[in-house]
C-alpha atoms as a printed R data frame, in Angstrom:
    type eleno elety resid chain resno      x        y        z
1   ATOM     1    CA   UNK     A     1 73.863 -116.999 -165.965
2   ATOM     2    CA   UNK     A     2 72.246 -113.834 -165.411
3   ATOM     3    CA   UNK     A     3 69.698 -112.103 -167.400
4   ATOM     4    CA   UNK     A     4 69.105 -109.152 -168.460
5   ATOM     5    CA   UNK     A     5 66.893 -106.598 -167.055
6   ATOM     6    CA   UNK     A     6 63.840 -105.107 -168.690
7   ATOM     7    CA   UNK     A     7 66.534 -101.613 -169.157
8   ATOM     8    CA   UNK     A     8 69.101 -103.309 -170.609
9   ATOM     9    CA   UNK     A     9 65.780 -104.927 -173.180
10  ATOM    10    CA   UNK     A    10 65.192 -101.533 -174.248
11  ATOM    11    CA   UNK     A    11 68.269 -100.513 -174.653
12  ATOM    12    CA   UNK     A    12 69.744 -102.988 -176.700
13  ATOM    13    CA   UNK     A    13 65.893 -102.807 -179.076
14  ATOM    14    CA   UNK     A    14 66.511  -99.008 -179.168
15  ATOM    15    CA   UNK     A    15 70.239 -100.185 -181.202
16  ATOM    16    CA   UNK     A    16 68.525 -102.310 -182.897
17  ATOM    17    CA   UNK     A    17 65.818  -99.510 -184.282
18  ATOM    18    CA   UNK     A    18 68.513  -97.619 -185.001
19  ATOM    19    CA   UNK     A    19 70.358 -100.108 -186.791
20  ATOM    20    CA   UNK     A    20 67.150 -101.251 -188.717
21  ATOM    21    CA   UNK     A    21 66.528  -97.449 -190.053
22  ATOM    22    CA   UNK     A    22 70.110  -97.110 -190.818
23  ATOM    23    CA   UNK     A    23 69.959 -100.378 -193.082
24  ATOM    24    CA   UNK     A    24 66.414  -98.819 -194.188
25  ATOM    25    CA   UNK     A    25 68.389  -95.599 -195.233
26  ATOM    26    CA   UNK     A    26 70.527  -97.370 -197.216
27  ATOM    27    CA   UNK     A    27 67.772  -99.858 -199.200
28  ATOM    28    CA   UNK     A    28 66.293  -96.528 -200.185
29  ATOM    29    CA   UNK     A    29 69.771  -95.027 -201.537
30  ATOM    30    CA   UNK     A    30 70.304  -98.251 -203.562
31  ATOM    31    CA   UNK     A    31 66.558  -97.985 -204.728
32  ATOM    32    CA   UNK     A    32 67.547  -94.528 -206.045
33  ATOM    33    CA   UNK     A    33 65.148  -93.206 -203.344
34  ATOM    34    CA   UNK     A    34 66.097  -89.873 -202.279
35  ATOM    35    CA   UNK     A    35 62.833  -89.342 -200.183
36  ATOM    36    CA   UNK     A    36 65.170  -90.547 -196.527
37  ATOM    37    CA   UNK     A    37 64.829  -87.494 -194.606
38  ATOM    38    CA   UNK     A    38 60.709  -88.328 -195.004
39  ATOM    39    CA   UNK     A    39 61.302  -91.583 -193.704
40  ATOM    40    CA   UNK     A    40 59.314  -91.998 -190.291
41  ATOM    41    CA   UNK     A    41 61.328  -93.788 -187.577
42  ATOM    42    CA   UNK     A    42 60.470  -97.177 -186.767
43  ATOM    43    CA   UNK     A    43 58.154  -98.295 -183.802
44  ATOM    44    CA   UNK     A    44 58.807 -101.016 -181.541
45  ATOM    45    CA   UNK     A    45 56.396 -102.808 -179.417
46  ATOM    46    CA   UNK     A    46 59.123 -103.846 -176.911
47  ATOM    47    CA   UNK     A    47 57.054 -103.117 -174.056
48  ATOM    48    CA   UNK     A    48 54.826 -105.653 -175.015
49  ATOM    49    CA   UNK     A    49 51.450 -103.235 -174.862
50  ATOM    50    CA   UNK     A    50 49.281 -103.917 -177.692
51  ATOM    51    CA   UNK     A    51 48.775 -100.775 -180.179
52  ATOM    52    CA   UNK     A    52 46.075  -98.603 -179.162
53  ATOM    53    CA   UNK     A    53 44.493  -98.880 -182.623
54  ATOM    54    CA   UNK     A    54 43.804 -102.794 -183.648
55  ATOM    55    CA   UNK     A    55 46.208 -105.504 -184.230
56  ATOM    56    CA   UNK     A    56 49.565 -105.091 -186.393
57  ATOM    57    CA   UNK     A    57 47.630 -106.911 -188.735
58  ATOM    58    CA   UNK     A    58 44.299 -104.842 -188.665
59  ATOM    59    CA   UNK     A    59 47.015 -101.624 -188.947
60  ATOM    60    CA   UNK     A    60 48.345 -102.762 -192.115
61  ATOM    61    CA   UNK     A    61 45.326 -103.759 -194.066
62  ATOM    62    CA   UNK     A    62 44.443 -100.131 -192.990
63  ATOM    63    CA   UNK     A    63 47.334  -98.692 -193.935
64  ATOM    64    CA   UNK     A    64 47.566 -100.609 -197.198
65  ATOM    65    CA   UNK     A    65 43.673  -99.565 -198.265
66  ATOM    66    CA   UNK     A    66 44.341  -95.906 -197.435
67  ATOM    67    CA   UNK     A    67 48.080  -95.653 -199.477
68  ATOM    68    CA   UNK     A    68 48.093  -98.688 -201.671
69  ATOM    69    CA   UNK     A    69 49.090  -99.558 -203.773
70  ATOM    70    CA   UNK     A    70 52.875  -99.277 -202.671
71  ATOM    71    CA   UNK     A    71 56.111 -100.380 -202.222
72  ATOM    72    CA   UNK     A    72 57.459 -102.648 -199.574
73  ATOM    73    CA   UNK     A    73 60.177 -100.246 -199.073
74  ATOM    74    CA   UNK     A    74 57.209  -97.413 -198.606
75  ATOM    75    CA   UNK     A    75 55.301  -99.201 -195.930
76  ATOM    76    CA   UNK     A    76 58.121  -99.730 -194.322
77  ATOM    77    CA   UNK     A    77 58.575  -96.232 -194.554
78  ATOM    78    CA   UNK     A    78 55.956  -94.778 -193.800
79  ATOM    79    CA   UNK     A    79 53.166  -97.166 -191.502
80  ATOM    80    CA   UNK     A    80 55.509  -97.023 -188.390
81  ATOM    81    CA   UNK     A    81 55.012 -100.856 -188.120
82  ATOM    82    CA   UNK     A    82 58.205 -102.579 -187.068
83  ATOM    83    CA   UNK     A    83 60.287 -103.826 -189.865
84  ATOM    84    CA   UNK     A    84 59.830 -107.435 -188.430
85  ATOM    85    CA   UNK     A    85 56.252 -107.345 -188.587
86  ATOM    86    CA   UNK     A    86 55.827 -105.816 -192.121
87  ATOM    87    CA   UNK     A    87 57.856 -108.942 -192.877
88  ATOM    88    CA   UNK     A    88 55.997 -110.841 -191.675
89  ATOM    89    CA   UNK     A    89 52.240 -109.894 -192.159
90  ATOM    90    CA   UNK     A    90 52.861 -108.683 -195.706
91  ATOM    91    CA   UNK     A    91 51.731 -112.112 -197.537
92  ATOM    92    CA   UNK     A    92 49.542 -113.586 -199.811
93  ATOM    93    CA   UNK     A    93 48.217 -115.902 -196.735
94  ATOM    94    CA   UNK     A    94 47.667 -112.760 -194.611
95  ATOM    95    CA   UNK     A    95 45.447 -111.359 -197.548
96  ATOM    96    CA   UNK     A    96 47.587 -108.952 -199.650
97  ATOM    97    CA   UNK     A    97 48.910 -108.917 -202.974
98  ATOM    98    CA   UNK     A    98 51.838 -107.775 -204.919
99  ATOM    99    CA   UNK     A    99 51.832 -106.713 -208.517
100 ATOM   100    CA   UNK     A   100 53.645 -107.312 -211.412
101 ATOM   101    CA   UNK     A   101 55.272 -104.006 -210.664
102 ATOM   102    CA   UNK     A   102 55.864 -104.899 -207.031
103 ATOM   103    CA   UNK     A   103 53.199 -102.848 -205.064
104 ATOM   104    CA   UNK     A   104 51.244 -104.192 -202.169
105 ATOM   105    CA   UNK     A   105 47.429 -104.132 -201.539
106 ATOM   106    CA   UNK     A   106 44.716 -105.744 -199.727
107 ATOM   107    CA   UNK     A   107 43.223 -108.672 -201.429
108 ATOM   108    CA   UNK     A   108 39.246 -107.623 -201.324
């Protein structure tokens, strides 16, 4: 069996960014979202650094407390966090909220 090499890692995650902002793209055109061309591209944290600027976690309680409330889809959007991650993190457990009208915040 032979594995892969850290190149052929980043190659295949940069498909599968693409292929995550392509399925993005399309969330927002069945949303009736016609705000894709302001869509940021997604990040990746393939290389296995740590962001510069706190935890993922840290990131998007600060991202949620300077644009919430907001939609899933808008995070997604627009905090460069991997779509994975915003998955992830964005739970009651992990201290936000969503509304009745489906916007995310920062339980306080």
């Amino acid at each position: 069996m032979q594995l892969a090499t850290a190149q052929q890692l980043r190659e295949q995650a940069k498909r599968f960014q693409e292929a995550a902002q392509k399925l993005i793209e399309v969330a927002s055109i069945l949303d009736g979202d016609n705000a894709v061309e302001s869509m940021s591209p997604v990040r990746s944290s393939v290389d296995g650094r740590r962001p510069k600027n706190g935890t993922r976690l840290e990131q998007l309680r600060e991202f949620l407390r300077t644009n919430g409330p907001i939609q899933r889809k808008d995070v997604l959007a627009r905090s460069g966090l991997p779509i994975g991650t915003v998955a992830g993190l964005l739970q009651e457990k992990h201290g936000f909220k969503k509304d009745e009208s489906g916007l995310w915040s920062v339980i306080e």
